[in-house]
N, C-alpha and C positions, 0 to 999 in steps of 0.2 A: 504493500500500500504506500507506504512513506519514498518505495523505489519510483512506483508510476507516478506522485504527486510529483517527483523533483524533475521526471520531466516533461510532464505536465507547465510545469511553472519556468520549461525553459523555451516549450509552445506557445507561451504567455506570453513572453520574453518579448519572441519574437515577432508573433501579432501585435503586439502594442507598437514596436517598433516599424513596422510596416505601415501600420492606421494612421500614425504618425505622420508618417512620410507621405501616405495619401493623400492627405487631409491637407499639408501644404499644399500639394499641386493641387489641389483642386480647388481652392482662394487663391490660385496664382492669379486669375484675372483681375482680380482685385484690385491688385497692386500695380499687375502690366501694362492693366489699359486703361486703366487712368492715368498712370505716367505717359505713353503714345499720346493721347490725347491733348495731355495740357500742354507738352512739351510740342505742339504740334508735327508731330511725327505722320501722323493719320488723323485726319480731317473728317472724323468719325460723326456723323449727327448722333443728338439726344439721345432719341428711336436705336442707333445704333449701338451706342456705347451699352444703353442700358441691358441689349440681347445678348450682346459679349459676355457682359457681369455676371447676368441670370443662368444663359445656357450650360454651361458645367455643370452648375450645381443641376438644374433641374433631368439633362443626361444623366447624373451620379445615381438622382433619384427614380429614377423610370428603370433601372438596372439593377436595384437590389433585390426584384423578389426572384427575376432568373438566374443572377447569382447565388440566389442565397439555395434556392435550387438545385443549381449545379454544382454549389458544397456538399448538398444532403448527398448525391449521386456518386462525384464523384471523387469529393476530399476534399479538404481545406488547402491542406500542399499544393496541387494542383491548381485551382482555381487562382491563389493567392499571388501564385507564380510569374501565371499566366498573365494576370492581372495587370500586373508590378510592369512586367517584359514586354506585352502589347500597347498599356498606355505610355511609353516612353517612344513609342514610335514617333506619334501625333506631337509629344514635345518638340522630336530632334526637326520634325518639318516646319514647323514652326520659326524657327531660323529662316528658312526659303519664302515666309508671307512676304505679300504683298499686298494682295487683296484683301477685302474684307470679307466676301465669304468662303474665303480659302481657310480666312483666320478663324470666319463662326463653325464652319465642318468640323476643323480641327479640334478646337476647342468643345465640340459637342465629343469627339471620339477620346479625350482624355479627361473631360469629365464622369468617364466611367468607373474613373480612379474611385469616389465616392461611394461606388456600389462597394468597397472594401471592408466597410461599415458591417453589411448584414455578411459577409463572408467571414469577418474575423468573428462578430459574435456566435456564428454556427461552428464553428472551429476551433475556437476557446472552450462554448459550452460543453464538447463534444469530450474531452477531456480528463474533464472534476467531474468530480462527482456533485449528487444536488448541495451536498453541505457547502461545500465547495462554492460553486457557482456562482452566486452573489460576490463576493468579495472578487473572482475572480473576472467578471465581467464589469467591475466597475473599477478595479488597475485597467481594464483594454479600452473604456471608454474613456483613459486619461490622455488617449493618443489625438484628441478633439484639438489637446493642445498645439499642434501642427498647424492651424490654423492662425494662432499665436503669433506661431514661428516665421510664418510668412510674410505675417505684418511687420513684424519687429527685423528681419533682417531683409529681404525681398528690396525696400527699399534702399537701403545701405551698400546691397551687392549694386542694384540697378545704377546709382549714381557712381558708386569706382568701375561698372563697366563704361558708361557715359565718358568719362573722365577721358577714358584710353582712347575712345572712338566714340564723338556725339552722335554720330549718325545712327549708325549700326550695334553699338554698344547693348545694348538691351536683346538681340537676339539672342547673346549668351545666357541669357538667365533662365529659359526655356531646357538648355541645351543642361546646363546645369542640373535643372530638376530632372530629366531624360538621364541624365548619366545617375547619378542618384537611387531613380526608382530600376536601373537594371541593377544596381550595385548591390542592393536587398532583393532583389528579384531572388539573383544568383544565393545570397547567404540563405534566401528560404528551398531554394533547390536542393543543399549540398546538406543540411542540416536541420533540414525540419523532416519531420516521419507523416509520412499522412498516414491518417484516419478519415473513416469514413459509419456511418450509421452499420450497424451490425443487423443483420436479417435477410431476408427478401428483396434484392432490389427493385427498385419501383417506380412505374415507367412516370414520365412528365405529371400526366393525367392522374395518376394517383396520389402523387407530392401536391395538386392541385385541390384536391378532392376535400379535404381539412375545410378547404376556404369557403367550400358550397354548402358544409355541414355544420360548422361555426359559426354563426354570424358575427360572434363577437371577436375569433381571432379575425377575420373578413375587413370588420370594420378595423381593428386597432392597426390591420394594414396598411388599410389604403390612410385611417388616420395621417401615419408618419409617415407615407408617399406624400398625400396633401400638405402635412408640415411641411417637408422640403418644397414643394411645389410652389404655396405660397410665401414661402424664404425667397425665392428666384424672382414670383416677380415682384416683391415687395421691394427687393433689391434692384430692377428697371425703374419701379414707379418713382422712387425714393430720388434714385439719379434723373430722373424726368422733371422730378420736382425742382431739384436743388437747381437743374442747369434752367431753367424758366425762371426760377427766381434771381437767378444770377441777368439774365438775358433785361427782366424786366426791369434792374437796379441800374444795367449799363443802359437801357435808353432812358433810362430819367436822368440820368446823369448825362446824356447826350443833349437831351431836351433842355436840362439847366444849364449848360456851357452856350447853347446856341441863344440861349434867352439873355 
């Protein structure tokens, strides 16, 4: 028992550690495109700015009940991996934008980093035992901090890339989070053990079937879908507001210079 807990708690480890690093990149937009923006980099509109903000997060959220899914089916290791190794792609091209809906695709495909959320929780619980579990999923949901982490340095990397290169300076920061999420990708390939639900396995339809019988796991589903949901566009409307009210302070101020 005390053998399978210690590595149990080194599966822990290394979920928190991954959720973590999620969680950054997926408030990368955050920080990236609103720096693009003000710095006038890309001559983004309102409307636009505010779909860039949103879509990650609400891609992240549209993605965890098939991931959480394809944990039940076919492991946490796996899925986690995979996760980690395919959203780093859409990072590294992200350096080649130019466009803006090169930039929103992209940004919708490595907002799926978010779905890491419902993978780490099946993949942690999977582990502990019930005694356990509690305490144990709420170290993995300390990996929120990641979004922290974004805030607080995202900025500070962005300006010393600026510094070496104003133009182009800022596609490394993308390129950075991409090397990053392969770098745990790999530590969760070589050193995590999967696990997977023990029984009968069980095709799409029947990991579905809870949700038609349930009403109430049903609801508290789509509940924290809908959370996210409306986090994304709270976060357009929010940025819709601020730059309106910026807009409407610089014509009165236009309007009292010419008076």
């Amino acid at each position: 028992m005390e053998q399978n807990l210690r590595f149990a708690h080194k599966i822990l480890f290394l979920n928190t550690l991954a959720f973590t690093i999620c969680f950054a990149c997926w408030t990368m937009n955050g920080v990236l495109v609103t720096y693009l923006v003000d710095n006038g980099i890309f001559n983004w509109s309102v409307v636009e700015t505010g779909w860039l903000l949103g879509i990650p997060i609400l891609s992240g959220s549209i993605t965890r009940l098939p991931l959480g899914i394809l944990t039940d089916k076919y492991g946490g290791k796996v899925v986690f991996a995979w996760l980690l190794l395919g959203c780093s792609i859409p990072l590294f091209l992200i350096y080649f934008v130019h466009s803006y809906w090169t930039y929103f695709l992209l940004s919708i495909c490595f907002g799926m980093v978010g779905a890491s959320f419902a993978v780490g929780i099946a993949f942690t619980s999977i582990w502990y035992p019930k005694a356990w579990q509690g305490r144990a999923l709420g170290i993995f949901g300390m990996g929120n901090a990641g979004a922290a982490l974004t805030t607080f340095l995202a900025p500070a990397t962005l300006n010393a890339l600026s510094a070496i290169d104003p133009e182009n300076g800022w596609r490394w920061l993308p390129v950075i989070y991409g090397v990053t999420l392969i770098f745990i990708g790999l530590i969760f390939l070589f050193f995590a053990k999967n696990k997977k639900v023990t029984g009968q396995i069980k095709t799409t339809t029947e990991l579905l079937a809870p949700l038609k019988k349930n009403s109430g796991m049903a609801f508290r589903t789509l509940l924290l879908s809908g959370f996210w949901f409306v986090c994304s566009i709270f976060t357009m409307v929010v940025t819709l507001l601020c730059k309106c009210i910026q807009n409407i302070a610089d014509i009165r101020r236009f309007i009292n210079l010419s008076i």
